[in-house]
C-alpha positions in Angstrom: 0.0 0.0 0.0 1.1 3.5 -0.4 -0.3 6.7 0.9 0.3 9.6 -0.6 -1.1 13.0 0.6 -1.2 16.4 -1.3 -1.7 19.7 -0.6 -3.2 22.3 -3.6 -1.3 25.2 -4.8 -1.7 27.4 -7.4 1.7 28.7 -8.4 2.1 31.4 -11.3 -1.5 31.0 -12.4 -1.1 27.1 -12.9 -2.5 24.6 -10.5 -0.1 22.2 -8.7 0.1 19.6 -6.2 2.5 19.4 -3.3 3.7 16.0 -1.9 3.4 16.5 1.9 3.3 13.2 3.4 4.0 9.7 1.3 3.5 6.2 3.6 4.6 3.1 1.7 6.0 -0.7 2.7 9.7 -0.7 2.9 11.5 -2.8 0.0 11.9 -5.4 3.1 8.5 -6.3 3.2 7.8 -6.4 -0.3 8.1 -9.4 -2.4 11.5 -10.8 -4.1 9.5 -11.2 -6.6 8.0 -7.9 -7.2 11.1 -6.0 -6.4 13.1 -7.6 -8.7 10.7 -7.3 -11.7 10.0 -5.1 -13.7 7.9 -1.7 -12.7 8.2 -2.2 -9.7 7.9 1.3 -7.1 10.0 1.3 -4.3 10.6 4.4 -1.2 13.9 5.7 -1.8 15.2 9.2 -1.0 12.5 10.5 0.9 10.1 9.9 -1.9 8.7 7.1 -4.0 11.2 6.0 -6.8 9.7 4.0 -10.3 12.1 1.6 -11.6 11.4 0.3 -15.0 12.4 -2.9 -16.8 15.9 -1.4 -17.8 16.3 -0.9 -14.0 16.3 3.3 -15.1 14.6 5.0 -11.6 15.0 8.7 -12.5 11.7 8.6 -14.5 8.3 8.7 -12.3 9.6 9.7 -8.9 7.8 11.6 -6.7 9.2 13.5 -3.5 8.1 15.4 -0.8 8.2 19.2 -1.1 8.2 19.1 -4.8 5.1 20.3 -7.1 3.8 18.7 -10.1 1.7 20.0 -12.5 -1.8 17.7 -12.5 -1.2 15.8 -15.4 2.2 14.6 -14.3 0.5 14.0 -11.1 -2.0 11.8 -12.6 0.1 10.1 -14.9 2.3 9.1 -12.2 -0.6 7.8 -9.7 -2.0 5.9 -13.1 1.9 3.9 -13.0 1.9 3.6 -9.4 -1.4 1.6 -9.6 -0.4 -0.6 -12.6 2.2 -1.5 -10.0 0.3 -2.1 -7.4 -2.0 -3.9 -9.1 1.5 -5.9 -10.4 2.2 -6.6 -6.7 -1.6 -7.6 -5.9 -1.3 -10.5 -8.5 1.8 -11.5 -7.2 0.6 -11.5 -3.5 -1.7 -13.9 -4.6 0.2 -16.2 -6.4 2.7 -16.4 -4.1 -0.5 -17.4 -1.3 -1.3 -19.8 -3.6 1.9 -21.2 -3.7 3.1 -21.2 -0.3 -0.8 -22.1 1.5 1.0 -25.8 2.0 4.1 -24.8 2.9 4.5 -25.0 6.8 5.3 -27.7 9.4 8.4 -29.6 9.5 10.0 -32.5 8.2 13.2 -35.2 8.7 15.4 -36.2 6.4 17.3 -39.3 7.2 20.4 -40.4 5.1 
C-alpha cells in the first residue's frame, strides 16, 4: 500500500500539487519477486522512486516538497497503480503457492 497526501497550490497561475506526506512498505517487506521485476515502485530518498524494466529510476519519482503540474501528477498515480495492481497479482500467487508450505519434516540419510 502507499499513501500519498497532497496539498493544492496554485503557483504562477497554474494549479499544482505538493507532496506532503507519502507512507509506503519498505522494499523489506515487499516481495522478491516484485522488487526484482520489472515496474516495480519502491521508497527511496525520501520519496517514492519507479524503476522500470531497464532498471532506469529517474523517471516517475515523486518527492516530498516538490510540485507537479496535474497531469504529471496523474500520470504518475495511473503507473503507481499498474504497479500495485502488479504486486496484488503476485501477492496472490505467491498465497497460492506457499498455502501448503509449513510444518516440519526429517530427512534421514
Amino acid at each position: 500500500m502507499i499513501k500519498i497526501e497532497t496539498k493544492k497550490v496554485v503557483k504562477r497561475g497554474e494549479q499544482r500539487r505538493g507532496i506532503t506526506k507519502i507512507d509506503l512498505l519498505k522494499k523489506d517487506e515487499l516481495p522478491t519477486l516484485y522488487t526484482q521485476g520489472e515496474s516495480v515502485y519502491l521508497g527511496l530518498y525520501g520519496g517514492i522512486v519507479f524503476r522500470d524494466e531497464y532498471g532506469d529510476v529517474s523517471r516517475h519519482a515523486l518527492e516530498k516538497g516538490i510540485l507537479y503540474d496535474e497531469e504529471t501528477f496523474q500520470n504518475r498515480i495511473k503507473t503507481i497503480k499498474l504497479c500495485g495492481t502488479r504486486l496484488q497479482t503476485i501477492n496472490k500467487a505467491l498465497a497460492k503457492a506457499n498455502r501448503d508450505w509449513h510444518g516440519t519434516e526429517t530427512f534421514v540419510i
